[in-house]
N, C-alpha and C positions, 0 to 999 in steps of 0.2 A: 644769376644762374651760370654757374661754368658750363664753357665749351666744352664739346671731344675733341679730343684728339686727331687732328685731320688728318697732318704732315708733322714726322721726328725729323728733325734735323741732330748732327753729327758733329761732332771736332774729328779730325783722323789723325794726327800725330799722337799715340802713344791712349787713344780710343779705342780707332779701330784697329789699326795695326802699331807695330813695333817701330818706331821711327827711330830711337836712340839708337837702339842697336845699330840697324842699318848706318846709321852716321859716324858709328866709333870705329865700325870696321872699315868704313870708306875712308876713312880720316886715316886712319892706319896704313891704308894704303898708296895714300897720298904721301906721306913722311916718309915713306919708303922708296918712293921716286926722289925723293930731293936727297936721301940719305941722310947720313949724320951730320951735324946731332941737332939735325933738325925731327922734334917729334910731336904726333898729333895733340898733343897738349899744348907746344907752341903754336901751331896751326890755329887752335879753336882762338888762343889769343890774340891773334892777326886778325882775323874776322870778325872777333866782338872789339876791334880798333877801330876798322873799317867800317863797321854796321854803324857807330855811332857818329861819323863824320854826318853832317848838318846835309852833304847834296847825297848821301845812300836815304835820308827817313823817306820810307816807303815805296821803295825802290824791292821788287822781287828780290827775294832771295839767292835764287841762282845769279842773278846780276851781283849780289854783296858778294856770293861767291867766287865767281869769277873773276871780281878786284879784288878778292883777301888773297887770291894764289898768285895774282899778279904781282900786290906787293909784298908778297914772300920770295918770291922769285926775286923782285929787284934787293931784295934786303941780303939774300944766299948770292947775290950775282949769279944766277942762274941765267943759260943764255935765250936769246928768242926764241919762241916756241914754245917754250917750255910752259911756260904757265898755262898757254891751253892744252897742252896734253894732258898735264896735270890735271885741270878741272873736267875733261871729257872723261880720264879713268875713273874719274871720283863721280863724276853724276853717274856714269854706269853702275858705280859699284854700290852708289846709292840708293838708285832707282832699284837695282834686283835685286838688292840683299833686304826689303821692306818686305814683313812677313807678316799677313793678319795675325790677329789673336785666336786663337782657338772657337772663342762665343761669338766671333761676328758675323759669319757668315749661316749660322745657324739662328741667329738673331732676325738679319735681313731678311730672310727667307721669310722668317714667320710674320712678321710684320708687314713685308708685301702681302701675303697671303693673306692676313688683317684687313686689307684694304688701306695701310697708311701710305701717305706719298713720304717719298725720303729724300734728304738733301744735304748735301757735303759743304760749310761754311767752313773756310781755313784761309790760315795766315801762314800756310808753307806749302809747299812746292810737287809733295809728292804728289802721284799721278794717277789716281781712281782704276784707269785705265790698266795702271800694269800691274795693279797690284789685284785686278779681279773682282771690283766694287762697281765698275763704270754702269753694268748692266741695271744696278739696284738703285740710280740714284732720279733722278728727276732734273737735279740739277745741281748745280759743283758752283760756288761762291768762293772766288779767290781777293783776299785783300788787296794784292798790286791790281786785282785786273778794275775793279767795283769800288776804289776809293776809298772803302774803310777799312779799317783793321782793327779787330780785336785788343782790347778791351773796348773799343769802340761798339754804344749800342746800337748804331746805327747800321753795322753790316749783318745784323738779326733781323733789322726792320727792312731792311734793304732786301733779304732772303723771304722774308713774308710776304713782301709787294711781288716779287719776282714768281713766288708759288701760287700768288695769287689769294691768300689767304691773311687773315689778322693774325697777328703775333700770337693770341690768346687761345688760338687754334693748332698754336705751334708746341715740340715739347723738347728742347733741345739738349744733348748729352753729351758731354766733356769731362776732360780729369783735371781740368785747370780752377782754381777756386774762383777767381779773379776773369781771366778770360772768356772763360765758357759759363761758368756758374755767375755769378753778378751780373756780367755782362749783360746776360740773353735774359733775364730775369727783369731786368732794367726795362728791355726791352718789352716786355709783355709777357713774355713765353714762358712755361714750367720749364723751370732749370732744375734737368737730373744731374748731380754729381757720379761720377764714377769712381772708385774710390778704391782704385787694383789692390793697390798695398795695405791698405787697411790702417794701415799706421797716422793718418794725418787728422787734425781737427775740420767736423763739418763743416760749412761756409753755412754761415746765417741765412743765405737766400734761397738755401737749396732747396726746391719740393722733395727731391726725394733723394738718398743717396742709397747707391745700388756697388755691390763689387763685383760683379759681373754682367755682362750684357744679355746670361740669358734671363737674368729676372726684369728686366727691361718690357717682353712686350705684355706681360700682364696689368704694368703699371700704364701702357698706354691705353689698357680696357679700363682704366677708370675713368670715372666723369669727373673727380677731383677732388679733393686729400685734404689734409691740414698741411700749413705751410712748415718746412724743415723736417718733417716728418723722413721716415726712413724704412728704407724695403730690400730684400736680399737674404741671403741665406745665413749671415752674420751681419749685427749691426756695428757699424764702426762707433 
């Protein structure tokens, strides 16, 4: 017999809110502090150099970041100082420029009101708190803090112990195929795909793929589906 639906659990980069964005324009702003011709495309380069050295695996991200501008600075001979001013402008510019999506906060709403508990599992940095989500969540699962990281199923299983609830009771929604979708799947939980752009192939484990989150809380008023099955107001 399938469970209900107790507790949704969430991805929030590029979920619930806009995280790219936010990042291209902070990046942007960074390259404009060091000037020419240094530009945020070399930037992103520096820090996916940095994220793969063997002492950053698992190491917060604001930490990978704070060493990518460092050794950009040492690379521009940039003088001291410099590289944290740089990474202060940039988590500012980070941190404000994160704009939910239109469906999610009209989402939340209905689903507390549901009676579901909610819960924020990520593998990055942004901040519940300032983007206007903190009030709706139950509780916020970050991979540096809790030891796993996505694709890891264990930081699904880790947020169910935590809720207090079996995974199977869980229904978790992301737009990563692999991360969110398998992952939490793996895990026990109905994995919803998110599927914004419409444009990508389903992920085999998905219960359900939705392209927006407000057809989301009806799919939590089910008792349980056929697996890959798919719901929304176009089917991808």
């Amino acid at each position: 017999m399938t469970r209900r639906v107790r507790v949704v659990t969430f991805d929030g980069d590029e979920t619930l809110w806009d995280f790219q964005g936010a990042m291209r324009r902070a990046l942007a702003l960074a390259a404009g502090m060091f000037g020419p011709p240094v530009t945020a495309e070399w930037l992103r380069r520096v820090r996916d150099d940095v994220a793969a050295r063997p002492e950053f695996a698992g190491a917060p991200m604001e930490d990978i970041r704070r060493a990518a501008f460092a050794e950009s600075a040492r690379l521009t001979g940039a003088a001291d100082g410099f590289a944290d001013r740089v990474h202060a402008e940039y988590m500012r510019a980070r941190h404000a420029g994160v704009t939910l999506y239109p469906d999610t906060l009209p989402c939340l709403r209905e689903l507390r009101a549901g009676g579901h508990r909610l819960a924020l599992i990520t593998n990055g940095n942004s901040r519940p708190d300032l983007v206007g989500v903190a009030d709706f969540m139950s509780c916020t699962v970050v991979a540096a803090e809790c030891g796993h990281r996505k694709p890891d199923p264990e930081i699904y299983r880790y947020a169910a112990a935590k809720l207090a609830v079996a995974p199977e009771e869980c229904l978790h929604v992301g737009d990563h195929p692999v991360e969110d979708v398998a992952a939490s799947a793996e895990a026990g939980m109905r994995a919803v795909w998110l599927n914004r752009s419409e444009s990508r192939e389903r992920p085999q484990r998905a219960w359900r793929t939705i392209t927006s989150l407000a057809d989301l809380p009806a799919l939590c008023r089910q008792p349980g589906g056929r697996a890959n099955g798919s719901s929304g107001r176009k089917q991808p």
